[in-house]
C-alpha positions as CSV (number, residue, x, y, z in Angstrom):
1,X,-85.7,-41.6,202.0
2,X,-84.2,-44.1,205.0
3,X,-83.3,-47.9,204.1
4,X,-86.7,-48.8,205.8
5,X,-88.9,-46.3,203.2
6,X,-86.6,-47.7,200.5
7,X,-87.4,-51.1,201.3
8,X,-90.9,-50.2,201.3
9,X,-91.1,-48.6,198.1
10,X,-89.2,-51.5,196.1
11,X,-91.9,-54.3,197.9
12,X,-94.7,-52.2,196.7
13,X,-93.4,-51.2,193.5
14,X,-92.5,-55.6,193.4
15,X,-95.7,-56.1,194.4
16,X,-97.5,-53.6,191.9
17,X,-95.6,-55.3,189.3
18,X,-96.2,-58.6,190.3
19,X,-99.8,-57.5,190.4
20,X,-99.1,-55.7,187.1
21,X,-98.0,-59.2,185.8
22,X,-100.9,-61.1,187.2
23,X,-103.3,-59.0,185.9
24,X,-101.7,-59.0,182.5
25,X,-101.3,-62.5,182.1
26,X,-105.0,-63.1,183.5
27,X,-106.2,-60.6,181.0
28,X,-104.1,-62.0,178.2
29,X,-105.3,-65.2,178.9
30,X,-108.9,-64.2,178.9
31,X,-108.8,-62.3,176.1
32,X,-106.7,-65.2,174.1
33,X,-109.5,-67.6,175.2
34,X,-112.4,-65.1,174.7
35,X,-111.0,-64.6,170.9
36,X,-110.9,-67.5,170.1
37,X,-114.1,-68.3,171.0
38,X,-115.8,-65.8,169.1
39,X,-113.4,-67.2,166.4
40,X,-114.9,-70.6,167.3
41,X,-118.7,-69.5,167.6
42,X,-118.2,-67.4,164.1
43,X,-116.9,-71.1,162.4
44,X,-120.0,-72.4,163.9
45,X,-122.2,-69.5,162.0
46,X,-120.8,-69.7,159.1
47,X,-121.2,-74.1,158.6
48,X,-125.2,-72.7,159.8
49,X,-125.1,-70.7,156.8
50,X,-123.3,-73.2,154.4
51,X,-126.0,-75.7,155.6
52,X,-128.7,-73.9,154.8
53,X,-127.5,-72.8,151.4
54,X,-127.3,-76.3,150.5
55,X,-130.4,-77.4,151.3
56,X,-131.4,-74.5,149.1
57,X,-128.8,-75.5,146.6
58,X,-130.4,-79.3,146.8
59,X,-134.3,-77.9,146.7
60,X,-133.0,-75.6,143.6
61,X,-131.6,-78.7,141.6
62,X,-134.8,-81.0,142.5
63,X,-137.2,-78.0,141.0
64,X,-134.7,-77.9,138.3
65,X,-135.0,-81.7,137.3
66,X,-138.9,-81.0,137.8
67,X,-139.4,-77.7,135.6
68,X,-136.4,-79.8,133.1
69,X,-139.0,-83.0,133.0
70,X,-142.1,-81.1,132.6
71,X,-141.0,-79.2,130.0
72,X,-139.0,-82.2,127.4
73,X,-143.0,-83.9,128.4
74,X,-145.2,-81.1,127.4
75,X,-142.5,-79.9,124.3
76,X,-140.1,-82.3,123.7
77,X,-137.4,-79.9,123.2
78,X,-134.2,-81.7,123.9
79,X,-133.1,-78.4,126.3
80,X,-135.5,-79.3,128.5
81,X,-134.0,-83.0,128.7
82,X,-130.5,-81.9,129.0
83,X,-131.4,-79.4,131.6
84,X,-133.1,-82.0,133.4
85,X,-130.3,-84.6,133.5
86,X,-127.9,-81.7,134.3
87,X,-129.9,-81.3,137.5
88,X,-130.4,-85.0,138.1
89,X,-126.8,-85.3,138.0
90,X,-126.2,-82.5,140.7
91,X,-128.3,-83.7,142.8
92,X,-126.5,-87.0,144.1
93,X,-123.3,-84.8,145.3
94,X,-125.6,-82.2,146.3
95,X,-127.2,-84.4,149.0
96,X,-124.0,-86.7,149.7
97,X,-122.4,-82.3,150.7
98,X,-125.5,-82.0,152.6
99,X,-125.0,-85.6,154.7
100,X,-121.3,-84.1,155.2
101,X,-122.4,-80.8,156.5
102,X,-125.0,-81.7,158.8
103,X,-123.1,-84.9,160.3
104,X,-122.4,-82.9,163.6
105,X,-126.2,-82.5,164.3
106,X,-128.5,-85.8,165.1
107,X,-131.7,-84.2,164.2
108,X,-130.0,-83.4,161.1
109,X,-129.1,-86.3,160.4
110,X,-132.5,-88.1,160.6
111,X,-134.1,-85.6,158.0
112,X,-131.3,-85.9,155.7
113,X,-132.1,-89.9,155.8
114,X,-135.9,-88.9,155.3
115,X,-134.6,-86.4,152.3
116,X,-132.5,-89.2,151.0
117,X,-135.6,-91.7,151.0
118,X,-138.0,-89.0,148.9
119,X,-135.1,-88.3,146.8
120,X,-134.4,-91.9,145.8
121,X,-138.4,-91.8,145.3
122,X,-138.7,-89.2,143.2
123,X,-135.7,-90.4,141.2
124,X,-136.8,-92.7,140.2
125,X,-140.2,-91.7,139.2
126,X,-138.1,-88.9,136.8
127,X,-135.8,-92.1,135.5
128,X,-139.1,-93.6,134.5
129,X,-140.8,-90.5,132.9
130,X,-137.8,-90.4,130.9
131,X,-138.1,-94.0,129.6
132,X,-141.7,-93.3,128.3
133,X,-141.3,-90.1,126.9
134,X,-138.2,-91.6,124.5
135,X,-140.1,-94.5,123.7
136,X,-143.2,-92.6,122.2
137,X,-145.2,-93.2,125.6
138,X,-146.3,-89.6,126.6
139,X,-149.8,-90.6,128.4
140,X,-147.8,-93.1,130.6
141,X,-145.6,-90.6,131.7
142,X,-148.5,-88.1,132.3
143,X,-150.0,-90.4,134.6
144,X,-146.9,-91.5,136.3
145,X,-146.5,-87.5,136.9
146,X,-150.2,-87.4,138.5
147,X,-149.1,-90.4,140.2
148,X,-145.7,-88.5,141.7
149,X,-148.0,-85.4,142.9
150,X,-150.7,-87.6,144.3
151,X,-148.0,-89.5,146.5
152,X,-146.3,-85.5,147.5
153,X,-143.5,-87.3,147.2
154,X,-141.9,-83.6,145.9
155,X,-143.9,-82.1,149.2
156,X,-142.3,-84.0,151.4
157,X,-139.0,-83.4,149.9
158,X,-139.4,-79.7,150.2
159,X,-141.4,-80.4,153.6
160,X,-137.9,-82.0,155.2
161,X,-135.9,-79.4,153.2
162,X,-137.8,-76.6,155.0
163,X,-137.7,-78.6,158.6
164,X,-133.7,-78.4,157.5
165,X,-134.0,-75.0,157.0
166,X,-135.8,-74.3,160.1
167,X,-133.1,-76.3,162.6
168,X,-130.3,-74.2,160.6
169,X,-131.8,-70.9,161.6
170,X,-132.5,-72.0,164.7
171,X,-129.1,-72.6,165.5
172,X,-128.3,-69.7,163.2
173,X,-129.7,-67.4,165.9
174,X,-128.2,-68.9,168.8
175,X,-124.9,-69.3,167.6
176,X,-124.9,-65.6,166.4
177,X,-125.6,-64.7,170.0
178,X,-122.8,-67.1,171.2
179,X,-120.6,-65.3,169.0
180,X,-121.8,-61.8,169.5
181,X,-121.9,-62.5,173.5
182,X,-117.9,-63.7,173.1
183,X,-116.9,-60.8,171.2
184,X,-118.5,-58.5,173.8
185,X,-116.9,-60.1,176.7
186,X,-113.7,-59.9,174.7
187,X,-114.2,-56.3,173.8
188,X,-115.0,-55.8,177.4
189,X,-111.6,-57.3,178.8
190,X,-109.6,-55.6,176.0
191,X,-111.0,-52.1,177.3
192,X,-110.1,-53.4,181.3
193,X,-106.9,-54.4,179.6
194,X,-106.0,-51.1,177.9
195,X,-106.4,-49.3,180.8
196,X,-103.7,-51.5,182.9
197,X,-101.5,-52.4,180.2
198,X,-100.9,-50.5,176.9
199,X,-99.4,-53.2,175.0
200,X,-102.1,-55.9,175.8
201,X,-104.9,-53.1,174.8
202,X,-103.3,-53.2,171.4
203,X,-102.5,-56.9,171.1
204,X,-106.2,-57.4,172.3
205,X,-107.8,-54.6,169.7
206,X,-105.6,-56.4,166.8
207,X,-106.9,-59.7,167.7
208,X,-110.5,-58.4,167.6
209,X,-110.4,-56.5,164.8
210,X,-108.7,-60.1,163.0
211,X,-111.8,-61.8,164.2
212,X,-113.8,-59.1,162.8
213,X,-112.8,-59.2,159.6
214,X,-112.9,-62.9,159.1
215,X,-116.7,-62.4,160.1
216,X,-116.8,-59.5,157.5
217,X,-115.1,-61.8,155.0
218,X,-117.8,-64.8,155.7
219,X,-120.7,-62.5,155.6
220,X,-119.5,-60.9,152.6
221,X,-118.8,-64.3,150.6
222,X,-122.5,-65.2,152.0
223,X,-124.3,-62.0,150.4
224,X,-122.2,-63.2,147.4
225,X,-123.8,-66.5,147.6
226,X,-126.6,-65.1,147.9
227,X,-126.8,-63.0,144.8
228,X,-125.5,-65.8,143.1
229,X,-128.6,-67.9,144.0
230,X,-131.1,-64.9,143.5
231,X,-129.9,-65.0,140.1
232,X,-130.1,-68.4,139.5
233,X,-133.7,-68.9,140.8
234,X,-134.6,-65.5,139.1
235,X,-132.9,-67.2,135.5
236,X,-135.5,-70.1,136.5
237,X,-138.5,-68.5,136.9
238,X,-138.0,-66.6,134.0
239,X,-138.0,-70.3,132.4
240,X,-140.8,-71.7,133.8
241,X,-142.6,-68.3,132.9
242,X,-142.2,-68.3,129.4
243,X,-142.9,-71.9,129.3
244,X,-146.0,-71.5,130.9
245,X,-146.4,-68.5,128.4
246,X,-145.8,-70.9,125.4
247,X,-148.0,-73.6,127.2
248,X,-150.8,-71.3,127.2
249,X,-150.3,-70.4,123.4
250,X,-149.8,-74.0,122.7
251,X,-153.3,-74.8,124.3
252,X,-154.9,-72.0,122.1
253,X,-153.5,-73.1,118.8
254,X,-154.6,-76.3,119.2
255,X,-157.9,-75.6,120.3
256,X,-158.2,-73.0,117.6
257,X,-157.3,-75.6,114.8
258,X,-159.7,-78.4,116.3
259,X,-162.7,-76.3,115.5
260,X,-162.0,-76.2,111.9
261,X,-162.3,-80.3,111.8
262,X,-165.2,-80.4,114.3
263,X,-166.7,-78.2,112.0
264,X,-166.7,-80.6,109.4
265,X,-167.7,-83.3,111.2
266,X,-170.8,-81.9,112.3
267,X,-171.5,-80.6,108.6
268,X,-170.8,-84.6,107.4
269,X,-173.0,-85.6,110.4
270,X,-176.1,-83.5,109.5
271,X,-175.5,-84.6,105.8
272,X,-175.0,-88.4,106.7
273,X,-178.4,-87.5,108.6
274,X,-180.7,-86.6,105.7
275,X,-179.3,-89.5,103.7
276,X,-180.1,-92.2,106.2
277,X,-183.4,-90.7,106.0
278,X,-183.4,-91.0,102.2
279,X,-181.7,-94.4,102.4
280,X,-184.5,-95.7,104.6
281,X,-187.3,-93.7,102.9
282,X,-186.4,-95.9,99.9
283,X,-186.0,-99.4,102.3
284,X,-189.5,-98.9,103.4
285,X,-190.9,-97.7,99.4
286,X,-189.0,-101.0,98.3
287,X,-190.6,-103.2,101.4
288,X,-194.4,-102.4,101.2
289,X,-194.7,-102.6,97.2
290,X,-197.8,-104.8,96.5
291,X,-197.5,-107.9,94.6
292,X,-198.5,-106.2,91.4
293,X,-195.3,-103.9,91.8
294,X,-197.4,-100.7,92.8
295,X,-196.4,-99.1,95.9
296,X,-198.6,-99.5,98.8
297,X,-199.8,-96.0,100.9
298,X,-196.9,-94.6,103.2
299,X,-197.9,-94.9,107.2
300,X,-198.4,-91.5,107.4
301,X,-196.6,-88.0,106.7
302,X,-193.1,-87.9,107.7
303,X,-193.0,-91.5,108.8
304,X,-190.6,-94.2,107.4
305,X,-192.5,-97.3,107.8
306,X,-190.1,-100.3,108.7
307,X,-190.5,-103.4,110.1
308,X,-188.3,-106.6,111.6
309,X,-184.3,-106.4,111.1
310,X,-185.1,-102.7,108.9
311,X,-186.6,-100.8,111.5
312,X,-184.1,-102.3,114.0
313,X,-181.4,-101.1,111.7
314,X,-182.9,-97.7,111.2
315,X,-183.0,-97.5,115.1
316,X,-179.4,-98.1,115.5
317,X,-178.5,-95.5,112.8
318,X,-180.5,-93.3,114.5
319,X,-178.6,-93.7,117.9
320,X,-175.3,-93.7,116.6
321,X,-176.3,-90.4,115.0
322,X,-177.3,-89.3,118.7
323,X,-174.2,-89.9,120.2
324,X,-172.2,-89.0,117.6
325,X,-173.7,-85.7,118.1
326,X,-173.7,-85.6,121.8
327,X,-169.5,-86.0,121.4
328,X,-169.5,-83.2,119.2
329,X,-171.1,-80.4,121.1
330,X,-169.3,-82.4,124.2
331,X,-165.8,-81.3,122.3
332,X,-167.2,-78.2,121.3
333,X,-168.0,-76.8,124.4
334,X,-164.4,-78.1,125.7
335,X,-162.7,-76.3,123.1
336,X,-164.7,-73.3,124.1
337,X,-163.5,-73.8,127.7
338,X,-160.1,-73.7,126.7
339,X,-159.8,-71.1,124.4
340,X,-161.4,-69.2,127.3
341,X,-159.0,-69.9,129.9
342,X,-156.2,-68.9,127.1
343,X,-157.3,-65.8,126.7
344,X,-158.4,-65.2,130.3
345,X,-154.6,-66.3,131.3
346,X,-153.1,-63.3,128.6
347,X,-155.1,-60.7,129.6
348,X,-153.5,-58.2,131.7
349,X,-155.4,-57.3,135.3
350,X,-156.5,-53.6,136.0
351,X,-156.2,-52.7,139.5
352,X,-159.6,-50.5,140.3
353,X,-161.2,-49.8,144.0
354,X,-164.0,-51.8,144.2
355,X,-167.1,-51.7,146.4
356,X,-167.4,-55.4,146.9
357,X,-170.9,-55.8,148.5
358,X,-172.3,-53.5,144.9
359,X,-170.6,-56.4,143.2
360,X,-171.4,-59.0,144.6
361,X,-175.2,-57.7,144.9
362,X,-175.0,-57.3,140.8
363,X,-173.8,-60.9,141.0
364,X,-177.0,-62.1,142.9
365,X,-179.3,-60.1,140.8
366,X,-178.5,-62.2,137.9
367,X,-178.9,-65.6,139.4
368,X,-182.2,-64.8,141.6
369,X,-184.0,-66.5,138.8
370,X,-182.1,-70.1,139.6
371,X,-182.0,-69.0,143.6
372,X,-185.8,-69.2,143.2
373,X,-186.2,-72.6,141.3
374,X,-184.1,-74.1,144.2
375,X,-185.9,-72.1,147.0
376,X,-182.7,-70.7,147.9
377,X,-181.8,-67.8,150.1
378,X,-178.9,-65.8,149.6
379,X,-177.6,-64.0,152.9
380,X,-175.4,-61.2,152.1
381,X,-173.0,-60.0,155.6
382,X,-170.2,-57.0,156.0
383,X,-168.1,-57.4,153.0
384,X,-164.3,-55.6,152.5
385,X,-163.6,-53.5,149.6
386,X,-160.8,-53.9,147.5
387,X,-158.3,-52.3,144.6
388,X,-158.3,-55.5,142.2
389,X,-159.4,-56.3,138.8
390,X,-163.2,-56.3,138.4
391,X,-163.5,-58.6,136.2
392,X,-161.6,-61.0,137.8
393,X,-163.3,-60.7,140.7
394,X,-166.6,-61.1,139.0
395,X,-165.7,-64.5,137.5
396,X,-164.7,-65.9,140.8
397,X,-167.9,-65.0,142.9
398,X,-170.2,-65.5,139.8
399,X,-169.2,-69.1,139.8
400,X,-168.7,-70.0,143.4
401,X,-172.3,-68.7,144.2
402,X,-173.6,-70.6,141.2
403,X,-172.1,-73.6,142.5
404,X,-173.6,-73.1,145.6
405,X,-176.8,-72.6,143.9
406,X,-176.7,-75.9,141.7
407,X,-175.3,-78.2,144.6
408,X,-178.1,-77.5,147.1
409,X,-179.9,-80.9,148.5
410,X,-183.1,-81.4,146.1
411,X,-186.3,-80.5,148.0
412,X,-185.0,-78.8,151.0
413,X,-184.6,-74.7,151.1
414,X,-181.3,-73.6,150.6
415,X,-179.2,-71.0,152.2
416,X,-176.0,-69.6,151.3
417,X,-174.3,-66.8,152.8
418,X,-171.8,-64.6,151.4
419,X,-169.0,-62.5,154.5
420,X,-165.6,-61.2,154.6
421,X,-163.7,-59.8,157.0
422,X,-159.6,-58.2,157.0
423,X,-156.6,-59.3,158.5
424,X,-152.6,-58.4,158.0
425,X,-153.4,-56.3,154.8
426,X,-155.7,-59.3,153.1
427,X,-159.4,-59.7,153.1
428,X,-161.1,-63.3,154.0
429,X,-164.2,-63.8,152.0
430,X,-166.3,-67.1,152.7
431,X,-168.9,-68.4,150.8
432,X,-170.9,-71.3,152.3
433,X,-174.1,-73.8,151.9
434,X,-176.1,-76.0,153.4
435,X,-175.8,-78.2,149.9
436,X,-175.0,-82.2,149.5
437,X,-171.4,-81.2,150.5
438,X,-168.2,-82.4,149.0
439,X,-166.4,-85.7,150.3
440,X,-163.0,-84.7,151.9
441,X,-161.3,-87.0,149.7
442,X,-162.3,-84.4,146.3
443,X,-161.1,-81.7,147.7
444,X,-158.1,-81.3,146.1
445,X,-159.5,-83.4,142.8
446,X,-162.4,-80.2,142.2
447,X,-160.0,-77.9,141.8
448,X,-158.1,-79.7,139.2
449,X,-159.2,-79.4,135.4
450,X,-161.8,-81.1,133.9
451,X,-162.1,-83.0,136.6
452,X,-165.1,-83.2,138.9
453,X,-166.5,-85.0,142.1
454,X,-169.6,-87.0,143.8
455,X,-172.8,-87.5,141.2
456,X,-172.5,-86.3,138.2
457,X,-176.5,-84.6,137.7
458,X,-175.5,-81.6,136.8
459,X,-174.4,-79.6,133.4
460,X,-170.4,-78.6,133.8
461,X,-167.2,-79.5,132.6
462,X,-164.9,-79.2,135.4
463,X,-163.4,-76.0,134.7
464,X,-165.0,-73.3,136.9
465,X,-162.9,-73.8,139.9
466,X,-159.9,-74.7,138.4
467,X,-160.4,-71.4,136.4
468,X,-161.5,-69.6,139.8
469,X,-158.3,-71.1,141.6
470,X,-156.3,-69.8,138.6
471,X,-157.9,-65.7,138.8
472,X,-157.3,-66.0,143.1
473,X,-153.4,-67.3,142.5
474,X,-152.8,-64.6,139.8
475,X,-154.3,-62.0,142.1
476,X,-151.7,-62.9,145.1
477,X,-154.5,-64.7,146.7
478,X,-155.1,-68.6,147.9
479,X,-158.2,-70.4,147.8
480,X,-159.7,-73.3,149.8
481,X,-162.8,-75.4,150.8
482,X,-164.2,-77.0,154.4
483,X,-166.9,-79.3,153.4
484,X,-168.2,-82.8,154.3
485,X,-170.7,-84.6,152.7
486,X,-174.3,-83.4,153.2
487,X,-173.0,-81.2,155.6
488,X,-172.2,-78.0,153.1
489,X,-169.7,-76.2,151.9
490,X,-167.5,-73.6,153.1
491,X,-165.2,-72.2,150.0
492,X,-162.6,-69.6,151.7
493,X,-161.1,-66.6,149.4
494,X,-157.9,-64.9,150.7
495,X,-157.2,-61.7,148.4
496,X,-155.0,-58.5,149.0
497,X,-156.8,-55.5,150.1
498,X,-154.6,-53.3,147.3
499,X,-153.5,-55.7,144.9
500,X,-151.0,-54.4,141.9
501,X,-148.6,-55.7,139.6
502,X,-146.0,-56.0,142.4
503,X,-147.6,-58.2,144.8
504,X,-149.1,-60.6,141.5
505,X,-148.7,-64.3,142.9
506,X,-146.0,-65.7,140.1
507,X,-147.0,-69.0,140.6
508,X,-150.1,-69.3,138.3
């Protein structure tokens, strides 16, 4: 090879290495920066999750201080009140983690001061509840808890909690494609790389593989987390179960043992009764005796004759008597309610297919009779079948059609029609009126117990559609109702076409 081709050779082997050395410190540079990026985005992932599990871990203590409350009210087993102040006490640094977390993120920011607000509510409305239960006040902490749910101030807690939740997963998802799009560009310049340059291939796989595995290590403490918190919201629902379960037995043994003194009362009542007759029998003998001390002839069979402040006195007996019996088979019927919705709420559904429009038919067989005294028509359309429990199902339409029938506008024909359709594995049924309609302000009030809405004209004691609400929930279903006054009603059913023990709704 001459000087010249010598020359040659060592300029193109100088500039194959300088070329050599560009592209590997490009390439090392890129993949450096590309790593640690993905490193970066990955950091950014994991805060996302540790975000979101503390809004779950804040949600989890508030339902805990709730379910804690609730139970020391309705039991007044100290547990309850310890468990309760354990989770008020967790709550506070729960919330002031939260603020910490979420402090790179403005929209954070602003729900965690709207959390912060409901909190400060609602702790206060639990610090109160406690006051009155320890000093002997039970009914004033009832009605400060109906006053808590009627201000949501707990549904707009878990309402921001969820927006929380929302924003977190949100930038969950694009911060997992930042970080996957990093590693692949990485990946993708570490494969270039290897070709050129041996030693960056391997420097670049190492690096990748390190960045792996802190990504394996977060996701792997996160599944750990979440176990953790599976268990510990299982662990609660098994609580709030059996208390619901004891609740339930509670309600029947104290409805059970208030018959046996009702009983008596309306023995004594019938007995006081015949001896206010007696007593004024012998008033009216001892007023109408003649002046030569024989009596004079009674007014007629059966009568007590009385006049001036007597018969006035005998009238008053009389209606106190009334009233005192109208109270009685008042309570009686209530404690029939109850025990009914104990022993509906332990009995265990049967899943059966069911042809729905047979049912229902049955259903409207049995109330033609009332249909007819309110001129009513009853419109059956297309109904789904279902697997559910008969039973079940027979309560619920059996008292939403009667209501329909009772609450139709006096004098005019009535019409109520009965249709169901399917959608995503649930049927829909409607049941609607032309009746007086329901004020949108009731609408949540008639489904709570033994209470009731608009004019009171008509027999009932606010139990039906509480008790129908109950059946849907247990079912897996939801219930609700589109009404406005004198414009009917629209009550909508939401049921699973096969329900089973598996899909039950737990919330009951």
């Amino acid at each position: 090879m001459t000087a010249e081709g010598q020359r040659r050779r060592t300029f193109w082997q100088i500039l194959l290495f300088a070329a050599g050395l560009l592209v590997l410190t490009v390439i090392s540079a890129g993949s450096v920066y590309l790593v640690n990026k993905a490193r970066e985005d990955s950091k950014w992932v994991v805060h996302t999750i540790e975000v979101e599990n503390q809004v779950n871990a804040l949600l989890l203590e508030v339902r805990r201080a709730e379910s804690g409350a609730r139970g020391y009210l309705l039991t007044q087993d100290e547990n309850f009140r310890v468990d309760h102040e354990k989770a008020v006490a967790a709550i506070i640094p729960a919330l002031d983690k939260l603020t910490r977390l979420s402090g790179d993120n403005p929209a954070q920011r602003q729900n965690v001061e709207k959390l912060s607000a409901a909190i400060e509510i609602r702790l206060g409305q639990f610090a109160q509840e406690m006051v009155f239960i320890r000093q002997g006040q039970p009914d004033k902490a009832v009605a400060l808890v109906r006053e808590a749910a009627a201000q949501d101030t707990t549904t707009r807690i878990t309402t921001v909690a969820n927006a929380m939740i929302q924003e977190e997963e949100r930038l969950f998802r694009l911060r997992t494609a930042n970080s996957d799009r990093s590693q692949t560009l990485a990946a993708s310049m570490t494969g270039i790389g290897s070709g050129l340059v041996v030693v960056l291939a391997m420097l670049s796989i190492w690096l990748v593989r390190r960045s792996a595995r802190a990504r394996d290590e977060a996701e792997a403490r996160l599944r750990d987390a979440n176990v953790n918190l599976e268990a510990v919201v299982d662990e609660r629902t098994a609580d709030l179960r059996e208390a619901n379960d004891e609740i339930q037995r509670f309600a029947y043994i104290v409805s059970h043992d208030l018959r046996s003194p009702l009983v008596n009362i309306m023995g004594f009542t019938s007995e006081l009764e015949e001896l206010g007759g007696d007593i004024f029998r012998r008033i009216s003998s001892l007023a109408h005796v003649s002046a030569e001390g024989a009596p004079l002839a009674p007014a007629g069979p059966g009568e007590i004759a009385l006049e001036g402040a007597d018969k006035q006195l005998s009238e008053d007996f009389s209606e106190a008597l009334a009233f005192i019996k109208t109270s009685i088979a008042k309570m009686d019927r209530l404690i029939s309610a109850i025990l009914n919705l104990t022993r509906e709420g332990r009995r265990e559904f049967q899943p059966v297919k069911i042809d729905t429009r047979e049912l229902i038919e049955a259903i409207v067989s049995t109330l033609a009779h009332q249909a007819a005294e309110a001129q009513a028509e009853i419109h059956l359309e297309p109904l789904p079948d279902l697997v559910s429990d008969r039973l079940a199902l027979e309560q619920i339409f059996s008292n939403l059609i009667d209501n329909a029938i009772k609450y139709l506008k006096p004098g005019m024909p009535g019409e109520i029609r009965i249709r169901g359709r399917t959608k995503l594995g649930y049927a829909i049924f409607e049941i609607s009126d032309n009746g007086r309609g329901i004020d949108p302000k009731d609408h949540q009030r008639i489904f709570d117990l033994f209470r009731r809405a608009g004019t009171q004209d008509k027999p009932g004691q606010g139990i039906g559609l509480a008790h129908v609400r109950a059946l849907v929930r247990r079912l897996g279903g939801t219930m609700s109702v589109s009404s406005e006054l004198n414009a009917g009603s629209t009550f909508t059913i939401t049921l699973p076409i096969a329900w089973n023990v598996s899909n039950r709704n737990t919330d009951r």
